[in-house]
Each structure stands twice: as C-alpha cells, then as structure tokens.
C-alpha positions as CSV (number, residue, x, y, z in Angstrom):
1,X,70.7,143.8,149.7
2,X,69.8,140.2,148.9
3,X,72.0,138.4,146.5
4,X,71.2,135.2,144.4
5,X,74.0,132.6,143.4
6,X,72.4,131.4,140.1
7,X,73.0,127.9,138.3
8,X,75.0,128.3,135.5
9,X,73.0,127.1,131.9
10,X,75.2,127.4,129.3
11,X,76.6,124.8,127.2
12,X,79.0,123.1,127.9
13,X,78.3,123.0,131.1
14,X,80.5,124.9,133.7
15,X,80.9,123.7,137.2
16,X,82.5,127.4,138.2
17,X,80.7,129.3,140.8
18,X,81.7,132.9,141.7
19,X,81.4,131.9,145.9
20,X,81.8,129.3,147.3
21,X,80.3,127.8,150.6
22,X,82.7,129.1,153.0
23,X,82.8,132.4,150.8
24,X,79.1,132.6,151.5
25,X,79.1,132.2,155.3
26,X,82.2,135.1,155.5
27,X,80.2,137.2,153.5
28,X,76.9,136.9,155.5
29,X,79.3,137.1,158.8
30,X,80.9,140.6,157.5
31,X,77.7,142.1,156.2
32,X,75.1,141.3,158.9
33,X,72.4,143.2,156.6
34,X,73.2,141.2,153.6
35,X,71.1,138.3,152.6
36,X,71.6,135.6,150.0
37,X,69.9,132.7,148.3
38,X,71.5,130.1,145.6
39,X,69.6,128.6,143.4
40,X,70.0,124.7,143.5
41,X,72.1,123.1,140.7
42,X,73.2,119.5,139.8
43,X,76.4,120.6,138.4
44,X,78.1,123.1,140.1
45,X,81.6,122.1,141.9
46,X,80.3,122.4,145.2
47,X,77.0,120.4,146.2
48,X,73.8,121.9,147.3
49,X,74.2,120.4,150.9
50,X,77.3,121.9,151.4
51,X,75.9,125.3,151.1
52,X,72.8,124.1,153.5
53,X,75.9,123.0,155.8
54,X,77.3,126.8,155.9
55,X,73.8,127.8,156.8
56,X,73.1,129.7,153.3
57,X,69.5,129.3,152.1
58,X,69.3,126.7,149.1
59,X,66.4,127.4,147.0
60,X,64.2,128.4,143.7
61,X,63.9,132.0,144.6
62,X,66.1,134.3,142.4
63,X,63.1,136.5,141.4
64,X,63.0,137.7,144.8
65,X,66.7,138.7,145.0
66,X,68.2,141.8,144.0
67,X,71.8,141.0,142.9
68,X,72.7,137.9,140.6
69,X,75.7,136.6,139.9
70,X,77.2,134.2,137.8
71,X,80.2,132.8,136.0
72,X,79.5,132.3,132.3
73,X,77.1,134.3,129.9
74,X,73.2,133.5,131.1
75,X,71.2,132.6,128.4
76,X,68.8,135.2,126.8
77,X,65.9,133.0,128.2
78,X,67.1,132.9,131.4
79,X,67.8,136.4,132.2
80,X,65.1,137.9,134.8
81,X,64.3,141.6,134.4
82,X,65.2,144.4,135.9
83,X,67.8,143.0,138.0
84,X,71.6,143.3,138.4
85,X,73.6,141.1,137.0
86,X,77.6,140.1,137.3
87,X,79.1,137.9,135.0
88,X,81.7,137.1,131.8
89,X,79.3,138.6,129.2
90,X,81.8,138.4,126.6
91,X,80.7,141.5,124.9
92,X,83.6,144.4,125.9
93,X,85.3,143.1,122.2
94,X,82.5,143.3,120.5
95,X,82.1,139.5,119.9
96,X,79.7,139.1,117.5
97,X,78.4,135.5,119.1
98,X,77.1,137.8,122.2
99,X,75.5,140.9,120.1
100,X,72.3,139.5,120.8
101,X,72.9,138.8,124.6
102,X,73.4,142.4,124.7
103,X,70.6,143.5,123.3
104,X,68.5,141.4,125.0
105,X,70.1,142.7,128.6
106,X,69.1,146.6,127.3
107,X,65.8,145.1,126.4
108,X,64.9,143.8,130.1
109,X,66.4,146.9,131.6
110,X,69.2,144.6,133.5
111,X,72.0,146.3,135.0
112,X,75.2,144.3,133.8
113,X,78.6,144.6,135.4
114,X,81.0,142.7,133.8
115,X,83.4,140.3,135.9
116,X,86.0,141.3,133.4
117,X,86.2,145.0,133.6
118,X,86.0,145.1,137.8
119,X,89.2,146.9,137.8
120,X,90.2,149.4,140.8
121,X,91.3,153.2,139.9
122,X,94.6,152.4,138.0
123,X,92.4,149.8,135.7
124,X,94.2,146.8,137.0
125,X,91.8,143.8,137.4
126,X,90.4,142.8,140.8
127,X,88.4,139.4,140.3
128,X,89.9,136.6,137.3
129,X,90.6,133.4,136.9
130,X,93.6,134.1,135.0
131,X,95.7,132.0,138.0
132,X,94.0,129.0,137.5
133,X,94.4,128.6,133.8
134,X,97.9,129.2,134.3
135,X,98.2,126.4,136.8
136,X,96.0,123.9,134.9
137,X,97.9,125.4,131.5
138,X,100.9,123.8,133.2
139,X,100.0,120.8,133.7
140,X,98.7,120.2,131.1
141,X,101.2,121.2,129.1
142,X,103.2,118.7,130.6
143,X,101.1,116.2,130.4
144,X,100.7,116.8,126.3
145,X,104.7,116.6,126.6
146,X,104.5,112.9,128.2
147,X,101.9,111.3,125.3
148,X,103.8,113.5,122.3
149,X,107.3,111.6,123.5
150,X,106.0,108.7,124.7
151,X,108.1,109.1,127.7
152,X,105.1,109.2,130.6
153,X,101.4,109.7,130.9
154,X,99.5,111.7,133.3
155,X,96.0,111.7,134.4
156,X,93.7,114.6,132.9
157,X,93.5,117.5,135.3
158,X,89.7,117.4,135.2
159,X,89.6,113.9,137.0
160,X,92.1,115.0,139.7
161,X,90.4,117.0,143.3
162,X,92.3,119.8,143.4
163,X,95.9,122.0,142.7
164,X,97.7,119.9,145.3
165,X,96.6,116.5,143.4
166,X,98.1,118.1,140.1
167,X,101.1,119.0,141.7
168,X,101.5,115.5,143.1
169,X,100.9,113.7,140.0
170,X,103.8,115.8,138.6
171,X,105.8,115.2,140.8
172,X,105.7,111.3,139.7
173,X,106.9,111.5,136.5
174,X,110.8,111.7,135.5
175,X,111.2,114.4,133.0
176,X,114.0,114.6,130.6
177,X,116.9,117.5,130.3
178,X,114.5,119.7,128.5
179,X,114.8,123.2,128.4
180,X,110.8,124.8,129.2
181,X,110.5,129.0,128.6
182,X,107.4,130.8,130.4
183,X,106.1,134.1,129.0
184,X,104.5,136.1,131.0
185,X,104.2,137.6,134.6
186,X,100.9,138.6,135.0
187,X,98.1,136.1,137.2
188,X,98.7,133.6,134.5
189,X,102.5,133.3,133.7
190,X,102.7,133.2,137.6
191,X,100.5,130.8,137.9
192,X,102.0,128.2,135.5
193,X,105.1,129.2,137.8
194,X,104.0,127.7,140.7
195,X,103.9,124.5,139.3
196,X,107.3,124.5,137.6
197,X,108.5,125.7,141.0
198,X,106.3,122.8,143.0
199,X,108.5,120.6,140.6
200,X,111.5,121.7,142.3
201,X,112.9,122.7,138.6
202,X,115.8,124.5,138.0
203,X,115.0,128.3,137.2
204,X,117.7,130.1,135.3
205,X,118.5,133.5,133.6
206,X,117.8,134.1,130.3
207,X,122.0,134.3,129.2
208,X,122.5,130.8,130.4
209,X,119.0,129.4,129.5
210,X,120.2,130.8,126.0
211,X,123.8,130.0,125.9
212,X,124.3,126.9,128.6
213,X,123.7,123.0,128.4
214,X,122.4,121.6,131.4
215,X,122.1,117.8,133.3
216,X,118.4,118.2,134.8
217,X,115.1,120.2,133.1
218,X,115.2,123.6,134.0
219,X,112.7,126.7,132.9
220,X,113.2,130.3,131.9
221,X,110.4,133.2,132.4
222,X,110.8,136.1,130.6
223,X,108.4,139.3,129.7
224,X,107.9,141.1,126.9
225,X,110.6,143.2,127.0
226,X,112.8,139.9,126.7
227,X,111.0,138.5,123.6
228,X,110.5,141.7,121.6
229,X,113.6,144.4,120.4
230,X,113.1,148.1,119.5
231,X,113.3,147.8,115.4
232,X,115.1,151.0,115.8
233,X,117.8,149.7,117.6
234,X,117.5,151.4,121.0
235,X,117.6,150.0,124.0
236,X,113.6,149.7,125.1
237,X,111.7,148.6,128.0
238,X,108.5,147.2,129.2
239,X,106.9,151.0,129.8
240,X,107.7,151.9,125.9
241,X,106.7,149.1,125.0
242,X,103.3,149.0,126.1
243,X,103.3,152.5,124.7
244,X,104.5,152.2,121.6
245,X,104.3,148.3,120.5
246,X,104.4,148.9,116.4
247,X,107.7,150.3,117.4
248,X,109.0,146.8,118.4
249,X,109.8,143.4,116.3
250,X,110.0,139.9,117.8
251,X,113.2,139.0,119.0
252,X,111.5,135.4,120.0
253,X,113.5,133.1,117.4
254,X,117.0,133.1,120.1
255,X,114.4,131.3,122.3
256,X,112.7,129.2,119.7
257,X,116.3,127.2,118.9
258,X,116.8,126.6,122.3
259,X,113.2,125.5,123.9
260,X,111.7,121.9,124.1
261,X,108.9,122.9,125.7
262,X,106.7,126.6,125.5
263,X,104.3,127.6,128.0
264,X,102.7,130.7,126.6
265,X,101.1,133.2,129.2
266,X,101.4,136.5,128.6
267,X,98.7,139.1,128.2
268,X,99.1,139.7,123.9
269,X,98.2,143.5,123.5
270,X,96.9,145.3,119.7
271,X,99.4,146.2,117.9
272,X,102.0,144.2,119.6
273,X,104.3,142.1,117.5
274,X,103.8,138.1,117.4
275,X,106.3,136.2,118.8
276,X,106.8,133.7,116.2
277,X,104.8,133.6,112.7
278,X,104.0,130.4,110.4
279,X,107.2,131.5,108.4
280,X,109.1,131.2,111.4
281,X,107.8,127.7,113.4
282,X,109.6,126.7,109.5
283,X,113.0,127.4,110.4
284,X,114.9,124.2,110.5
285,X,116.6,126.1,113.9
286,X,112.8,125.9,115.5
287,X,113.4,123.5,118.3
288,X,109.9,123.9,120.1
289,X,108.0,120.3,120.3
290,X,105.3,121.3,122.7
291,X,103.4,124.3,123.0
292,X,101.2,124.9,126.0
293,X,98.9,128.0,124.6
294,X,97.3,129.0,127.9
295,X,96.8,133.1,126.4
296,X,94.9,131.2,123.3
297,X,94.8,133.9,120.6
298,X,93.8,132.1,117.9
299,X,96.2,132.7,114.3
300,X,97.5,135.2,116.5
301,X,101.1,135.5,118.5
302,X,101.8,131.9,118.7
303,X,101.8,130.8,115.5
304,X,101.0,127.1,116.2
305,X,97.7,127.7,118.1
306,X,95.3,128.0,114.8
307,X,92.2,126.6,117.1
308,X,91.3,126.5,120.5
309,X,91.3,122.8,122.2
310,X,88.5,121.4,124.7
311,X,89.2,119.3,127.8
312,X,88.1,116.6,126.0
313,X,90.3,116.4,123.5
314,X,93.0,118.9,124.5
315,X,96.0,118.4,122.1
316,X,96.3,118.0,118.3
317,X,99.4,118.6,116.1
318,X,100.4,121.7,114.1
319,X,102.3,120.5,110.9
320,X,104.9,123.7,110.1
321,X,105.8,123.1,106.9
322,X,102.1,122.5,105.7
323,X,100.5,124.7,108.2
324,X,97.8,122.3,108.9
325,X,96.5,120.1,111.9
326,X,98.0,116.8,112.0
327,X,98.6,114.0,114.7
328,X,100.3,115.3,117.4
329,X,102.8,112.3,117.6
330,X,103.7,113.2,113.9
331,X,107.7,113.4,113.4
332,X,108.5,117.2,112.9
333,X,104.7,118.1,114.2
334,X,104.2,120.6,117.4
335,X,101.7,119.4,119.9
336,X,99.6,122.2,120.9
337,X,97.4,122.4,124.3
338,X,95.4,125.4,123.3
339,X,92.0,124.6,125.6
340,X,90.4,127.8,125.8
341,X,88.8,127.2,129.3
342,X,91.3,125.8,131.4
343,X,89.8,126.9,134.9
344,X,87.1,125.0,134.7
345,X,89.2,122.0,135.0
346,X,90.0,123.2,138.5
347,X,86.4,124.3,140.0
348,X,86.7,124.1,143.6
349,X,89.8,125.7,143.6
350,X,89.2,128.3,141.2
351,X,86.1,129.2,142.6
352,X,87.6,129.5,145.6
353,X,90.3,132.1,145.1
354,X,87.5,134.1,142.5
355,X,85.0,134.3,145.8
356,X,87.4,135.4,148.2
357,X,88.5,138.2,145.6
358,X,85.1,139.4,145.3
359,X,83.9,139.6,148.6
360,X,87.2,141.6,149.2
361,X,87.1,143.8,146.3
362,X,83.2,144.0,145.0
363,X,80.7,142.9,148.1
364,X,81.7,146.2,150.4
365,X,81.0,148.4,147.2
366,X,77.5,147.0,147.9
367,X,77.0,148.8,151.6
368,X,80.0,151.6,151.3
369,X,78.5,154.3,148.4
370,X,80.8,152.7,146.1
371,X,83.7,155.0,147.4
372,X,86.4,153.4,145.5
373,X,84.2,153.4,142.1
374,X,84.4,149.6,141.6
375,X,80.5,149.5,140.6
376,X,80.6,152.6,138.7
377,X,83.5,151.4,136.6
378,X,82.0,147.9,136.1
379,X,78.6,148.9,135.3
380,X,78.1,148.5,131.7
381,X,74.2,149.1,131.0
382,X,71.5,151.4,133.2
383,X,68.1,151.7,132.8
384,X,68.1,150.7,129.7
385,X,70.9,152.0,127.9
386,X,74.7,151.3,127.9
387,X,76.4,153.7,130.2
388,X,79.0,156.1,129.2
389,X,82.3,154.4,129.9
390,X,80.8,151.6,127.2
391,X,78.7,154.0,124.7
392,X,81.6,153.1,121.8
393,X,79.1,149.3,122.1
394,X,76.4,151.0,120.7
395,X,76.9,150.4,117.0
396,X,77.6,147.0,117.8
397,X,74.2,146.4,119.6
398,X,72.5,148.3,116.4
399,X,74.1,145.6,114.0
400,X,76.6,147.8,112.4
C-alpha cells in the first residue's frame, strides 16, 4: 500500500497536514510493507527537508500512489482518478458550496472517506481537530478581551510557534476579576480548558460561579444539561436530552447576568434549543462583553455570532439593540471572536496530534481487513456511486 501526502490547494491557503514528519517515520517503522511519498509544498507547516530528514521520499509522484490524503477539500482540478482519497469534503450536510466536488469525485470513480465521519463502532469520532480550535479559541478569546477593554494586548496566535508559546504569552498579562463560563466537554470545551487551567485560574461550581463574588478571575464549565431545563418541569439530564432536545428550553440567561467573558464550545445538536436569542443579548441583565464562538454556528445558538471571522481580522462587534455589526470597542457592543478555522493557527501542533490519531486509529485498517469497520464506515463513494451508509446524498448530487 503506498500512500501520498498531497499539497494542499485551496484558498486560503492551509498550512495543516494530516502527518507529520515524525508521524511519517512511525508509520513506515510499524508497517514495514507500507510505502509513502509527499508531494513537495511551499506552504505546509512543516518544510520539505524535514520530511527528507525522517527519511520519507519527497517528491512529484502522487499518480503513482494508491492512497491520498489531505486536510481541506481538493480542488475538482486537482483530483486524480480512480484513487482513494481522505479528506474534510464538507459534503455529509449537504453544503451546497461542495455539490459539485461531489459530483466530480463520482465522476472520476474516487473512493472518498471523509476525515469527519472516521468514527469507531459506537459513532464517536477518532481523527479531529476539534482540540486545537478549542485551544487557539481560548486564546484568542482572551486576546479579543485585552483590545475590547483596553486593558492588555496579545500577540495573534498565528505569529506565535506553538501551544506552549500561547500559553506563555498568557501567562503575561494581568487579567481583571472577571467571571469567564465554558460550554462544552467534548475535544473542544476541553481544549479551551487547558488553557484556562495553564492560567492557573480559579475553577468553581456552577452555585458559587452563580451566586458568589470573588477577588481573582475564575471560570465555570458547564454542559448542556446545565444551560438547558426540561420545559415540563422535570428533572432532566444529558441522556434525555440528547434524546429528546425539543423537549428542553434555554435556561442560559442565569449565566448571561453573571459572565464577563463566554467561551462557547459545545457540540450544538438539531433541534436543540439556543442558548441565548437576539431578544435576549437585549436584556439590560445581559452582562456578557466578550464572546469567544469557537462552535461557530452562524445565527444559530449564540446569538451574537451572525458571521464567521478570519485570522486576519478576527473580532468585530455585535450591537444588541440594533442587531447589527459595529466596532467592537463600541460602549454596550459584544466583541465576538467567531474565526471559523481556528486550527490552522496552530499547524505544527495540530497536525501533530491529527497524525498520531490516524496512524493509531485508520493506518492499521489499511493491512488488518478492516476488522473494526473504520474504512467501511468512512467510505462514502465506490466505484462510482455513493455507498449505502451515504445514499440519502444522492438527491443532493442530482441538484434537487
């Protein structure tokens, strides 16, 4: 089996790659049989000679490999028949930017697995990214905090080396007694934890985050089953929750009259209630200043985030009472940090902690049968045709 490590070519540019150099040599060390090429690029986070330096062949030759794999969609030019590809195709949702993409894949008879839908038996995802958006959602949330209050300023995350450089910059600045709530457990509420806790900051329950005054910054992370209330009056939980979300009604606004700062990472399900509405970032009670919209559902759950950010301008103001964009250092306007693609602020590391999760989780599916089904599951088109576990994308292919 011969894998290629393509260049990534979409715009803008992304300096992700899904293994990196020392990813590379573990894989070729664990699967003797295995072979693998990447294909030289001037942008990717990790230079062409370090690859050559972990003895992996550096060169033009995808045709000849049999496996490709890549971070971002590959444009339709770009996509070599009948070969297997891995990356974020963006087309599980029906996303009517990639329709095309997707037809095109049928068209060349490529086999597409999706990085997104690599789940194990239970459906719980194997390979994301979801960590390092939570990390670099942090600090950058932080960061939008400093330049909204005029109280310190921190270097973009995209200019500093890695997660250790972030967490040092942090630890520079003098932060006021503000109160900061997390939502969110999953790879990306826990990843915006580990910076809060690098901080050394205060974490405390959510009866004296709501009820107590404190003399230092601390932070709160709850769940859903914290933020939302049976509209029935029942006690619920997270289980019938999930199960039954038009059952439930937001039970966010005790938070929103006590929080400075929001750091939004939860996983927002269909059908789930939003946390907080236009009507109620209104309330004269709303006490939120900064909101750090690392989930990034656009006019969805967080109220504030009505367009996705870039990293190169990553913060602009939500005016409540209007419901418009404004300046971000506006009296009475939220500062939102709503950048849609976070990770790729944080390439090395990111692709790091992706690799090693593939070559644990998808590389031995490659030389084992597939026994645990992690191809099979991930395999959205074969021989020209979507597969069965993704027919219901048929209609959307066809245009309708």
């Amino acid at each position: 089996m011969k894998f290629g490590l393509i260049r990534e070519r979409k715009n803008p540019p992304d300096r992700r790659v899904v293994l990196s150099p020392t990813v590379c040599k573990k894989l070729l060390a664990e699967h003797p049989e295995a072979q693998l090429v990447v294909e030289p690029s001037p942008i990717r986070a990790f230079a062409d000679s370090e690859y050559t330096e972990a003895l992996v062949e550096v060169a033009f030759k995808m045709e000849s490999c049999d496996v490709l794999l890549g971070v971002k969609e590959v444009p339709i030019e770009a996509l070599l028949p009948h070969k297997k590809y891995f990356f974020f195709s963006h087309t599980i949702k029906k996303q009517p930017y990639n329709r095309s993409l997707l037809s095109a894949i049928l068209e060349k008879n490529i086999e597409l697995y999706d990085h997104e839908v690599i789940t194990n038996s239970k459906g719980v995802r194997l390979v994301a990214f979801g960590r390092y958006a939570g990390i670099v959602g942090a600090y950058n949330g932080f960061r939008a905090y400093g330049l909204k209050h005029q109280c310190f300023d921190l270097p973009k995350a995209e200019t500093l080396t890695d997660q250790q450089a972030l967490i040092r910059a942090l630890n520079g600045i003098e932060l006021p007694n503000i109160k900061i709530l997390l939502t969110g457990r999953g790879r990306v509420g826990n990843g915006s934890r580990e910076m809060l806790d690098a901080m050394n900051l205060r974490r405390v329950n959510v009866g004296d985050y709501l009820t107590e005054d404190f003399n230092e910054p601390v932070y709160c992370q709850i769940d859903a089953g914290e933020y939302n209330k049976r509209k029935d009056g029942v006690r619920g939980n997270k289980p019938d929750f999930f199960a039954n979300p038009q059952e439930y009604k937001s039970n966010f606004s005790r938070f929103s009259k006590v929080t400075d700062f929001y750091i939004a990472g939860h996983f927002y399900g269909q059908g789930a209630p939003y946390l907080f509405t236009r009507e109620d970032a209104k309330d004269p009670d709303f006490k939120i200043s900064v909101v750090a919209d690392v989930s990034c559902d656009i006019d969805g759950p967080v109220a504030t985030t009505i367009r996705p950010s870039t990293i190169a301008e990553p913060i602009y103001g939500y005016d409540p009472q209007t419901e418009t964009e404004t300046d971000y250092k506006n009296p009475g306007a939220v500062a939102v940090m709503a950048v849609d693609n976070l990770p790729c602020e944080l390439p090395r590391d990111a692709s790091v902690g992706f690799g090693e999760a593939f070559l644990k989780h998808v590389i031995p599916a490659f030389f084992d049968g597939d026994k645990e089904g992690i191809l099979e599951r991930s395999r959205m088109t074969q021989n020209g045709q979507l597969t069965k576990r993704y027919a219901y994308l048929q209609e959307y292919v066809d245009g309708d």
